[in-house]
Biotite code that builds the C-alpha atoms (Angstrom):
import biotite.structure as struc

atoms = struc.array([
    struc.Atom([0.000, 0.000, 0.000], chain_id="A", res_id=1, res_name="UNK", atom_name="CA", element="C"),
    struc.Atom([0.965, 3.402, -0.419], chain_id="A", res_id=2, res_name="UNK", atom_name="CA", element="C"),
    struc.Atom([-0.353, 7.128, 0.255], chain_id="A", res_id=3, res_name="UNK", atom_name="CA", element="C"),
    struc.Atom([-1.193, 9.919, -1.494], chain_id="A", res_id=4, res_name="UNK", atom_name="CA", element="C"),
    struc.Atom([-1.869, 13.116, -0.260], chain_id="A", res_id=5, res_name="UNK", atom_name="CA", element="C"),
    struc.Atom([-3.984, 16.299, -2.238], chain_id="A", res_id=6, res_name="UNK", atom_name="CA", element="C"),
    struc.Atom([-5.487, 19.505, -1.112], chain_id="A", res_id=7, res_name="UNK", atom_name="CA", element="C"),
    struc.Atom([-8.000, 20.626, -3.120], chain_id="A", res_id=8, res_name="UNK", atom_name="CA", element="C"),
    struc.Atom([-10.006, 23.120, -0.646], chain_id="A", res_id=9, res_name="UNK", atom_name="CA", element="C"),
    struc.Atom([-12.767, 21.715, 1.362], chain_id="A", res_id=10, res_name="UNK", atom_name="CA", element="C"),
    struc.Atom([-11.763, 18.089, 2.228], chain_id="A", res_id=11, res_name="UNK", atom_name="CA", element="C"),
    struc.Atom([-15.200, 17.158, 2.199], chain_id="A", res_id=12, res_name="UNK", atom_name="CA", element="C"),
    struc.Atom([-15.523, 17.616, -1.593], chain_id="A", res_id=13, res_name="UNK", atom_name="CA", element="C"),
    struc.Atom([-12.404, 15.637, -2.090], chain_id="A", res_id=14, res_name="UNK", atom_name="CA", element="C"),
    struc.Atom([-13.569, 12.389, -0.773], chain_id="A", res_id=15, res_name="UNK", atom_name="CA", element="C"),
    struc.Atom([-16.025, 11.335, -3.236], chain_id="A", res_id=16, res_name="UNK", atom_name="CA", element="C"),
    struc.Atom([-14.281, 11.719, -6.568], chain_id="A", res_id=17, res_name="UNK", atom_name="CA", element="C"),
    struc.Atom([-11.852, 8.723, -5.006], chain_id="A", res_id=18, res_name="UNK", atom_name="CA", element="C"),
    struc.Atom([-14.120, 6.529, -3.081], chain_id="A", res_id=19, res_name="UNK", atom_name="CA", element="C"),
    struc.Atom([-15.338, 2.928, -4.396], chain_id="A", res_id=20, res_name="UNK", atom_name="CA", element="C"),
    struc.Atom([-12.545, 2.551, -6.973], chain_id="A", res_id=21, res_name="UNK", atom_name="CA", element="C"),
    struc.Atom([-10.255, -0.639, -7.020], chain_id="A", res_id=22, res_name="UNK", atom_name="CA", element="C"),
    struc.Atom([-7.427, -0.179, -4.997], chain_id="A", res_id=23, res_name="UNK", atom_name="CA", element="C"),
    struc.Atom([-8.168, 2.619, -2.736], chain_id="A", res_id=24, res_name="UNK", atom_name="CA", element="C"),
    struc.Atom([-8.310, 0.855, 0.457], chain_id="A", res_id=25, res_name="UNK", atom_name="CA", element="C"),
    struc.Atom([-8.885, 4.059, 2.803], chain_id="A", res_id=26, res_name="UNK", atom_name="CA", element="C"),
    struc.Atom([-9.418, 8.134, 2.216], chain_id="A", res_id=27, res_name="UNK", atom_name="CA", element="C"),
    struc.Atom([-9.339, 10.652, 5.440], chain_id="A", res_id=28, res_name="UNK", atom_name="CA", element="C"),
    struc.Atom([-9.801, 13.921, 5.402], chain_id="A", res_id=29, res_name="UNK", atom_name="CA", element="C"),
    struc.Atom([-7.087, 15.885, 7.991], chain_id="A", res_id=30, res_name="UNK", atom_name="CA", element="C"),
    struc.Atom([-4.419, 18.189, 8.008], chain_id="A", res_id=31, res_name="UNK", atom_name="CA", element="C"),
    struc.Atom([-1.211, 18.587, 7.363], chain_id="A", res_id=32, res_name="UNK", atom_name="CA", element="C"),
    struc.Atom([1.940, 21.012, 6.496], chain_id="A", res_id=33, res_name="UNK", atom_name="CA", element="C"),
    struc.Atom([1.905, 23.065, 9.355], chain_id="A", res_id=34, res_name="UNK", atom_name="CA", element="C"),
    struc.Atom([4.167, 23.920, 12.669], chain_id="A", res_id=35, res_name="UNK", atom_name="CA", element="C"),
    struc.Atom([1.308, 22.988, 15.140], chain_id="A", res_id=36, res_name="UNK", atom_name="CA", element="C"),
    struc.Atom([0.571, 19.846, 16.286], chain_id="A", res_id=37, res_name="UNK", atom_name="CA", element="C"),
    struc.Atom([-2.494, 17.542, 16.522], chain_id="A", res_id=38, res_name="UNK", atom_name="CA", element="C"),
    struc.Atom([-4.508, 20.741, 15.209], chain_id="A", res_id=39, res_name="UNK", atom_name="CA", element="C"),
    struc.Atom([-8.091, 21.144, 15.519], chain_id="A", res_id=40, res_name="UNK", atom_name="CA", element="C"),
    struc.Atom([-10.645, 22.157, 12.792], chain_id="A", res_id=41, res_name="UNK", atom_name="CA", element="C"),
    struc.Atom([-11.505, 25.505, 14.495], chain_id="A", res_id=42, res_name="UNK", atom_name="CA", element="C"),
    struc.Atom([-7.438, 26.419, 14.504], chain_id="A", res_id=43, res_name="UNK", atom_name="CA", element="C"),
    struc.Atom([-6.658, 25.152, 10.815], chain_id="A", res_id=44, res_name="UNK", atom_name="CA", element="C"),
    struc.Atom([-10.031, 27.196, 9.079], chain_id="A", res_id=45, res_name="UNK", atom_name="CA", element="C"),
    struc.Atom([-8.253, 30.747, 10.672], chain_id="A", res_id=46, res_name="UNK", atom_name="CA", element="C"),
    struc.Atom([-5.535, 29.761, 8.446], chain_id="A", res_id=47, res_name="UNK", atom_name="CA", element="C"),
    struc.Atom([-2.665, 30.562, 11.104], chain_id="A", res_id=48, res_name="UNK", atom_name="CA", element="C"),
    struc.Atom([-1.341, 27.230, 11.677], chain_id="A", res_id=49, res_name="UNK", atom_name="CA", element="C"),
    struc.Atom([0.140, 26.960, 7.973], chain_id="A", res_id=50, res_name="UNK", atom_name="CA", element="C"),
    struc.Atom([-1.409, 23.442, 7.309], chain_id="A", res_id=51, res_name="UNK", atom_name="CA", element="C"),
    struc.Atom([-3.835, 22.617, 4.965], chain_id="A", res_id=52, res_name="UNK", atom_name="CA", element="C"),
    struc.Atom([-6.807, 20.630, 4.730], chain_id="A", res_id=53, res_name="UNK", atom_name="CA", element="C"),
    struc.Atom([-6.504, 17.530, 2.905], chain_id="A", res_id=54, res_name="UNK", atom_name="CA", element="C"),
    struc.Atom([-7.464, 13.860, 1.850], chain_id="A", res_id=55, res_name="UNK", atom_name="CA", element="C"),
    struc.Atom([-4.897, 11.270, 2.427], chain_id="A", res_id=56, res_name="UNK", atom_name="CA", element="C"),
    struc.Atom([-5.948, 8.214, 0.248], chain_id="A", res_id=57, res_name="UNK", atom_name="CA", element="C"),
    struc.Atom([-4.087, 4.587, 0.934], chain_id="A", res_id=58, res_name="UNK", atom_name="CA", element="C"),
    struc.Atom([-4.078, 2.826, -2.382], chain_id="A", res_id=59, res_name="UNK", atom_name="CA", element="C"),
    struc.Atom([-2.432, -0.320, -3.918], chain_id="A", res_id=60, res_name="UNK", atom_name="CA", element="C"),
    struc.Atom([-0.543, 0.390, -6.748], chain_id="A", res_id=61, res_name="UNK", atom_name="CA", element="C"),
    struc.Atom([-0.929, -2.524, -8.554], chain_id="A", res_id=62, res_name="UNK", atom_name="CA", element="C"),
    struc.Atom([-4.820, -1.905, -8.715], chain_id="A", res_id=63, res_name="UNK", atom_name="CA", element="C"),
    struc.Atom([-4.874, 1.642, -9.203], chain_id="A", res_id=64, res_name="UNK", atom_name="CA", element="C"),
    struc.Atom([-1.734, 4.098, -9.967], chain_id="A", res_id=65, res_name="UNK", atom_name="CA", element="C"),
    struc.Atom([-0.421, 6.941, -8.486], chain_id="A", res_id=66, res_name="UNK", atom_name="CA", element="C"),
    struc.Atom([-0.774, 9.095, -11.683], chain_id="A", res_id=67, res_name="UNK", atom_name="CA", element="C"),
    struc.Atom([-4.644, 7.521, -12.065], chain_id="A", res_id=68, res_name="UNK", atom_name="CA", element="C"),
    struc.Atom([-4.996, 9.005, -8.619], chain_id="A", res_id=69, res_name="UNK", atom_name="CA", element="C"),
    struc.Atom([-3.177, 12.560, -10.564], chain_id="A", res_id=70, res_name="UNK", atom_name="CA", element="C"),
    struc.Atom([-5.712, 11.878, -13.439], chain_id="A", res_id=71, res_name="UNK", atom_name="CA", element="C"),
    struc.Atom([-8.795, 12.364, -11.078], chain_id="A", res_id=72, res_name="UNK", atom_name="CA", element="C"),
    struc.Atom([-7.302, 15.314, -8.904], chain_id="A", res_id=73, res_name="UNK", atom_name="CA", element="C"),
    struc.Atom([-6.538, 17.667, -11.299], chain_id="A", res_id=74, res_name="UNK", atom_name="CA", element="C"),
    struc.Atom([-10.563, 17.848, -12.394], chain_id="A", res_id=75, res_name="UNK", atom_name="CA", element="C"),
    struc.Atom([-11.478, 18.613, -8.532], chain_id="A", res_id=76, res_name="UNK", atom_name="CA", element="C"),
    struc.Atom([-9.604, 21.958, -8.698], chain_id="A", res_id=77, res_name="UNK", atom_name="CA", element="C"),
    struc.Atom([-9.018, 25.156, -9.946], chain_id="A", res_id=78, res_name="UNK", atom_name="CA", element="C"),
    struc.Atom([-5.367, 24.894, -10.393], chain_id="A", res_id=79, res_name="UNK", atom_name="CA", element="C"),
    struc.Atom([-4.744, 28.736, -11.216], chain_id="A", res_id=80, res_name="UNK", atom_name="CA", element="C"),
    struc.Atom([-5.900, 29.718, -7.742], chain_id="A", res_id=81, res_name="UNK", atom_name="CA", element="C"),
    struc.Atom([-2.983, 30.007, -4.950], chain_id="A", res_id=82, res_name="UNK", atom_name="CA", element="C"),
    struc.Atom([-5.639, 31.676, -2.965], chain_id="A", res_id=83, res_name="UNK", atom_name="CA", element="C"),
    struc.Atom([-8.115, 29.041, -1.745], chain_id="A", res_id=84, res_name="UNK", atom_name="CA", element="C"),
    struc.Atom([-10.890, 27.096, -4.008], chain_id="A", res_id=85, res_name="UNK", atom_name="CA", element="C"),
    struc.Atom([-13.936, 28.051, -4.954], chain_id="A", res_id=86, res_name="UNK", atom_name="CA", element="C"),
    struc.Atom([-15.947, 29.811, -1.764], chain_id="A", res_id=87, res_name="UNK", atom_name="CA", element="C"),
    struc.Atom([-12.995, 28.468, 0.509], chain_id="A", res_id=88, res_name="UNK", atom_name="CA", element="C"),
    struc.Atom([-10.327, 31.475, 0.895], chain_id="A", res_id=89, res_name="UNK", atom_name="CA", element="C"),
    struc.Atom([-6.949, 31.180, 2.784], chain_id="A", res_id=90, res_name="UNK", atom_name="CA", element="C"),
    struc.Atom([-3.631, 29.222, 2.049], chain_id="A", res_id=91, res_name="UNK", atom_name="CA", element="C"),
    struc.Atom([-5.670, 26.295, 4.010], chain_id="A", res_id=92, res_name="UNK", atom_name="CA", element="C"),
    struc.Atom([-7.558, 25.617, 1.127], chain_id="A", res_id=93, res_name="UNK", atom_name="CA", element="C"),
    struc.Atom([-5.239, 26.298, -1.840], chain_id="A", res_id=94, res_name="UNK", atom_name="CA", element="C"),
    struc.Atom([-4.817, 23.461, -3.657], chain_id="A", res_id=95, res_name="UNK", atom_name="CA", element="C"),
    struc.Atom([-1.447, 21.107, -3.551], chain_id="A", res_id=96, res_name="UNK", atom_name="CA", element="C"),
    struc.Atom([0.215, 18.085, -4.211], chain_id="A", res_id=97, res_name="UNK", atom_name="CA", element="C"),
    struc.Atom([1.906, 16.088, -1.098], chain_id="A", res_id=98, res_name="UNK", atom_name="CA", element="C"),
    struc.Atom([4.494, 13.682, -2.419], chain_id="A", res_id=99, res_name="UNK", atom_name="CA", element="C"),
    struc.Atom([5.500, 10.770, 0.130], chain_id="A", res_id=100, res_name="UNK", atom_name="CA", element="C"),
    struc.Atom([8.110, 8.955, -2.707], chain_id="A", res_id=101, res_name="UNK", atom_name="CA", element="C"),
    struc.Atom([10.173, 10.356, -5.266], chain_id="A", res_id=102, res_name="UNK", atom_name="CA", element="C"),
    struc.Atom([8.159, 8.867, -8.071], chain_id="A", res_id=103, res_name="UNK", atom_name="CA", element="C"),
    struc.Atom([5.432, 10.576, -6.895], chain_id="A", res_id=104, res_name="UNK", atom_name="CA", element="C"),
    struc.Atom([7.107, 13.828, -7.263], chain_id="A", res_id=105, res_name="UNK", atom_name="CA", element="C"),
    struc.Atom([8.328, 13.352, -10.393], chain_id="A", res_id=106, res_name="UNK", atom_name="CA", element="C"),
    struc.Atom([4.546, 11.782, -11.292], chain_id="A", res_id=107, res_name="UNK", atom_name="CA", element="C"),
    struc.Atom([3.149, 14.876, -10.373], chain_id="A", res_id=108, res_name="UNK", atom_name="CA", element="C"),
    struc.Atom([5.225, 17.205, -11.860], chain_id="A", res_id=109, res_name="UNK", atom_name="CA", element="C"),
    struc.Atom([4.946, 15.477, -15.052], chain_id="A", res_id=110, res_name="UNK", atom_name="CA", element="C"),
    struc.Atom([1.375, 15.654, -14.573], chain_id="A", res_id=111, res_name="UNK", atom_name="CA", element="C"),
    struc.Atom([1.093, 19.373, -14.024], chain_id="A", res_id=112, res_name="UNK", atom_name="CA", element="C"),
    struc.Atom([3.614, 20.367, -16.840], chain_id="A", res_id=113, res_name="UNK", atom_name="CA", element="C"),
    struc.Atom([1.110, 18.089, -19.190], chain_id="A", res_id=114, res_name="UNK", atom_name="CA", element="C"),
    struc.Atom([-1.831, 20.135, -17.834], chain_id="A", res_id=115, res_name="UNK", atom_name="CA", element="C"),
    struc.Atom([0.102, 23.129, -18.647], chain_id="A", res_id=116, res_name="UNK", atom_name="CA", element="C"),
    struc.Atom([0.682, 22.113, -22.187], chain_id="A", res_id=117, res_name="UNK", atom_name="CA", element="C"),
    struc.Atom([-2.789, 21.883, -22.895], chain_id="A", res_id=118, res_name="UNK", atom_name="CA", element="C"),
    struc.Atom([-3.417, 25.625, -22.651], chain_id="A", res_id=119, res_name="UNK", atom_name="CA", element="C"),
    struc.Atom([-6.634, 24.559, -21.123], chain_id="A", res_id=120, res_name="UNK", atom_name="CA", element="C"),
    struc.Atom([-6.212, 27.312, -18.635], chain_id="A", res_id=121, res_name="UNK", atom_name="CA", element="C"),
    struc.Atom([-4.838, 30.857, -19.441], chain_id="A", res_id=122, res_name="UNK", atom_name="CA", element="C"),
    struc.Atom([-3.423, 31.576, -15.971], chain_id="A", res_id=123, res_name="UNK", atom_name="CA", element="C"),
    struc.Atom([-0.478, 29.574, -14.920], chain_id="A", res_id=124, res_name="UNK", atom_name="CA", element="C"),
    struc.Atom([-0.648, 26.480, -12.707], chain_id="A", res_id=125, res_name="UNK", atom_name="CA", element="C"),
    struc.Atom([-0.038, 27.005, -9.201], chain_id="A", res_id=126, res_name="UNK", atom_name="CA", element="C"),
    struc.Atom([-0.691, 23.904, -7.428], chain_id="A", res_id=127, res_name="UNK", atom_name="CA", element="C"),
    struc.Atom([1.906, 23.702, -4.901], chain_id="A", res_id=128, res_name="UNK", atom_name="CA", element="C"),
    struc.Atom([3.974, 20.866, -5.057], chain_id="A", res_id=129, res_name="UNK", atom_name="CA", element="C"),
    struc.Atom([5.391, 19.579, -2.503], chain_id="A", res_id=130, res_name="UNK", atom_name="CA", element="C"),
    struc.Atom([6.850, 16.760, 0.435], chain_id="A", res_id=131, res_name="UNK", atom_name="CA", element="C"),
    struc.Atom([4.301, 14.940, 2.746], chain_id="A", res_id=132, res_name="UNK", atom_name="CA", element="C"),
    struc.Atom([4.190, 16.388, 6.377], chain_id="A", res_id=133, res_name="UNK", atom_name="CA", element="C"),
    struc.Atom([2.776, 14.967, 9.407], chain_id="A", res_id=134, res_name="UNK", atom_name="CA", element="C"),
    struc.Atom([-0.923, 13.959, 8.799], chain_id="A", res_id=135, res_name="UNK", atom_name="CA", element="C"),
    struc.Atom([-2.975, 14.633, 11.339], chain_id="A", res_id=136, res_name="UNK", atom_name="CA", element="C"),
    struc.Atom([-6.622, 13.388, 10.595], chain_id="A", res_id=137, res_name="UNK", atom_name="CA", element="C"),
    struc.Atom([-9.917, 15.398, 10.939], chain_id="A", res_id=138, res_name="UNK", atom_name="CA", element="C"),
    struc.Atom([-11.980, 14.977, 13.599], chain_id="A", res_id=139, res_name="UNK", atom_name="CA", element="C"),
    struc.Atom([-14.169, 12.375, 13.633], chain_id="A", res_id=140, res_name="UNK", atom_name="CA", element="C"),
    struc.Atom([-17.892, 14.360, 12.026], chain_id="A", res_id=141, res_name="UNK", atom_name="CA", element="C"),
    struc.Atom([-15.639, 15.564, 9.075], chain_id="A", res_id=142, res_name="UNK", atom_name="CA", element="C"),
    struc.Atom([-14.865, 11.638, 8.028], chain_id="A", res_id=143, res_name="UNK", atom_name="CA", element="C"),
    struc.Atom([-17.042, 10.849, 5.686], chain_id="A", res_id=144, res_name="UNK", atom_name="CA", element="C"),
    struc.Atom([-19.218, 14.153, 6.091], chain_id="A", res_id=145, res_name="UNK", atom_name="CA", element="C"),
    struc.Atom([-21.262, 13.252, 2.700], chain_id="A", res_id=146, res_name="UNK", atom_name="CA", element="C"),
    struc.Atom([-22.628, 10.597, 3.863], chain_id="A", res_id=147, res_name="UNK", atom_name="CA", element="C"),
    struc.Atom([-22.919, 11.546, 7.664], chain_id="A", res_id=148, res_name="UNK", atom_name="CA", element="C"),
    struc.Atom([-24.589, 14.527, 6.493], chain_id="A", res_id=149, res_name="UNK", atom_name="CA", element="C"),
    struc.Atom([-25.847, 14.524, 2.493], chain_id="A", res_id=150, res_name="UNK", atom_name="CA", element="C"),
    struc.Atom([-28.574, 17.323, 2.370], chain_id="A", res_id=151, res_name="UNK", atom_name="CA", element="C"),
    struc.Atom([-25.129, 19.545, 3.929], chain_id="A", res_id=152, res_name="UNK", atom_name="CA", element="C"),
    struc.Atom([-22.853, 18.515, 1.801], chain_id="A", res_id=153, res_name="UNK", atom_name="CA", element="C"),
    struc.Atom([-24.528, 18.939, -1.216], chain_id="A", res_id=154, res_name="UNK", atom_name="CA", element="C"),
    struc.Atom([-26.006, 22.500, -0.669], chain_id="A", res_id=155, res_name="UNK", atom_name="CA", element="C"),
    struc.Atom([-22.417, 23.498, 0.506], chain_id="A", res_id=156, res_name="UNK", atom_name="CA", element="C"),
    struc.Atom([-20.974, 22.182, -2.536], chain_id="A", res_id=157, res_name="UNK", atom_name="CA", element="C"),
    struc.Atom([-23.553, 23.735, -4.993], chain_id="A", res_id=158, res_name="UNK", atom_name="CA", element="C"),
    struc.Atom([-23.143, 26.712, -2.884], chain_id="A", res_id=159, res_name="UNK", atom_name="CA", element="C"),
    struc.Atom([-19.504, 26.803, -2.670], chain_id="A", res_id=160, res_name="UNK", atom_name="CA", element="C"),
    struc.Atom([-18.987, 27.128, -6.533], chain_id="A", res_id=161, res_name="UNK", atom_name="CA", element="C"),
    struc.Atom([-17.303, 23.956, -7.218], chain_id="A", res_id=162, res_name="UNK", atom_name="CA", element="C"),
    struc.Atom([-19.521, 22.224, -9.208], chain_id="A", res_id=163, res_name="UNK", atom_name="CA", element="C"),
    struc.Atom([-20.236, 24.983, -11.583], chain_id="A", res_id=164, res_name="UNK", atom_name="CA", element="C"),
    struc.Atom([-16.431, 25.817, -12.470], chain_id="A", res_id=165, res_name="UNK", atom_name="CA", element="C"),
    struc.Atom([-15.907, 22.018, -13.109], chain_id="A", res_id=166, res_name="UNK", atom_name="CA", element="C"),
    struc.Atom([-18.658, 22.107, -15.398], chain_id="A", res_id=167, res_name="UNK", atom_name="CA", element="C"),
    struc.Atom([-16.954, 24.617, -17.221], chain_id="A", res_id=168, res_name="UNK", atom_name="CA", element="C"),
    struc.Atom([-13.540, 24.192, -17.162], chain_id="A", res_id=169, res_name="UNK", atom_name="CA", element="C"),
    struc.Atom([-13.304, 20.597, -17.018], chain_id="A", res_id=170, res_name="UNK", atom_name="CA", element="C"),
    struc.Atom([-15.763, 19.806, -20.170], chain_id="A", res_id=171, res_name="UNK", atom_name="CA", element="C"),
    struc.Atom([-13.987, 16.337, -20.887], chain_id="A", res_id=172, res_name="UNK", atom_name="CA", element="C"),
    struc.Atom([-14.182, 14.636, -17.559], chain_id="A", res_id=173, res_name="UNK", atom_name="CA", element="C"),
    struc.Atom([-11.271, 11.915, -16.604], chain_id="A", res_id=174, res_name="UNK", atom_name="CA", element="C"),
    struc.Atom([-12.690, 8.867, -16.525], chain_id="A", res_id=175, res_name="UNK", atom_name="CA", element="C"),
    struc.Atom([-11.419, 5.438, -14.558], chain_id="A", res_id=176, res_name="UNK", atom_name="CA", element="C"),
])
């Protein structure tokens, strides 16, 4: 097994695009990057703790790759925003890359420099990327969230923006 680690703003909205495929064996939503430890929720949303809120997926290679897992990201986000995502602002929610092996660096910066080819977007890519830090996962009612709480999760998500900048700039959806 091995991990893989993407911000993408909101953790809750990560989660889905990854669950049920072969191969991912576990996804949790936490933290990491930062200089506190064992953060909360509450301290990571004011942004001060310099860690961001991500999905940490555990995944066997041999059933699904690293740059499938790449493939799928990339369409969650708007790449061109160092600012946050969608309706989530701060450096919390920008979106980044986490690499835990040197193939998966090298994975992902293939895979963003093949994005960038594609002139798909006209401002530059700025997904950070960069080495795994200590994970620290969510707390518990954030695991899972969607289906904990479905009637929240999707009017934050339609609410948040997401959806509708996917539609747009991501007309030809990656497939598994």
């Amino acid at each position: 097994m091995e991990k893989a680690t993407f911000a993408g703003g909101c953790f809750w909205c990560m989660v889905t695009p990854f669950e049920e495929l072969p191969g991912i064996h576990s996804i949790v939503s936490g933290y990491t990057g930062g200089h506190v430890d064992n953060p909360t929720y509450e301290q990571v949303k004011t942004g001060t703790t310099g860690h961001s809120e991500v999905v940490e997926i555990t995944f066997d290679p041999a059933l699904f790759s690293y740059e499938r897992l790449l493939e799928l990201y990339w369409p969650q986000t708007d790449p061109t925003d160092a600012g946050g995502q969608f309706q989530d602002r701060g450096t919390q929610y920008a979106p980044a890359i986490f690499y835990h092996t040197e193939e998966q660096r090298l994975a992902a910066i293939a895979s963003r420099d093949a994005l960038a080819a594609t002139n798909r977007f006209k401002q530059p890519i700025v997904t950070r990327i960069e080495p795994a830090h200590a994970f620290y996962p969510a707390e518990e009612y954030h695991q899972d969230f969607h289906k904990k709480n479905p009637a929240h999760y999707k009017k934050d998500r339609k609410a948040s923006g997401r959806d509708a900048f996917i539609d747009v700039a991501w007309k030809e959806e990656v497939t598994v």
